[in-house]
N, C-alpha and C positions, 0 to 999 in steps of 0.2 A: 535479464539484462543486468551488469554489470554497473556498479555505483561510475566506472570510467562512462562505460556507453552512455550513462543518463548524466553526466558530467558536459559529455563532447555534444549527443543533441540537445540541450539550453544552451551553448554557447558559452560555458558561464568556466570554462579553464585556466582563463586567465584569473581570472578572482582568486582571493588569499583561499588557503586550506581551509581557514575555520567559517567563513563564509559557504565554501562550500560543505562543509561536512554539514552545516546548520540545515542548507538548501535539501540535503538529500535526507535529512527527518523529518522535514517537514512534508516535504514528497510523501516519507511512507507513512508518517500520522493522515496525511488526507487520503492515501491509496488504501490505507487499513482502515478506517471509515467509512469507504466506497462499497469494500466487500462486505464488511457486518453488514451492512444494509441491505446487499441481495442474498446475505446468506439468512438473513435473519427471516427472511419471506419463506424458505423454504424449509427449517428449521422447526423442531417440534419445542413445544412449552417448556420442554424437561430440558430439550436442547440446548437453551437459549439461555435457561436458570446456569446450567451447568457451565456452560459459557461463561456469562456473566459473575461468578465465582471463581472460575479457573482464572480469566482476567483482573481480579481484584488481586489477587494471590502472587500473580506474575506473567506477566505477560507473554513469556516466549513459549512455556511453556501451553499455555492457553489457546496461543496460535499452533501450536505442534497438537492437541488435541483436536481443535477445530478440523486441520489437515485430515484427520484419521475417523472423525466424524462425516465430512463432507469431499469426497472425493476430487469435486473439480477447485478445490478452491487455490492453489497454485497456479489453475489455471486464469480462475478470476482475479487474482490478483495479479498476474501477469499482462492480460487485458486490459485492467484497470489502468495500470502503470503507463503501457503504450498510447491508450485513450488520453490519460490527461500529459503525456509527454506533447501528445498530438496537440491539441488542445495550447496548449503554452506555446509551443514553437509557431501554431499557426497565428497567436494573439500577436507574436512578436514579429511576425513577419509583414503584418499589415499595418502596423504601427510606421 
């Protein structure tokens, strides 16, 4: 999903650039959260240290590790994403 696509389902287009751009790290600091957390369950000790080091170091990198380590995790964090898009669009709906 596109930072547009996740722009237009919150409704939030009209808002200045920098609100938005704010809105969409904050998105992926909780989406990247979501998945340490299920990847972390299925992860070995070693995994995890190694993780946990490659993140300290630099993060994008660390995530491009993780990818090559854990096959679905593109896919989890794609899931993730859609689940709390759902998740927010549906809070704001019934408000």
């Amino acid at each position: 999903m596109t930072d547009e696509q996740i722009i237009e389902k919150l409704g939030i287009g009209n808002l200045p650039q920098e609100v938005q751009a704010e809105t969409l790290k904050s998105i992926n600091r909780v989406i990247e959260h979501r998945v340490i957390e299920l990847v972390d369950d299925i992860m070995t000790d070693e995994q995890k240290l190694e993780f946990k080091t490659k993140l300290a170091d630099d993060q994008k990198s660390a995530w491009k590790w993780l990818s090559a380590e854990v096959t679905d995790v593109k896919k989890m964090y794609d899931t993730a994403l859609l689940d709390y898009l759902d998740e927010k669009t549906r809070k704001k709906s019934s408000i």
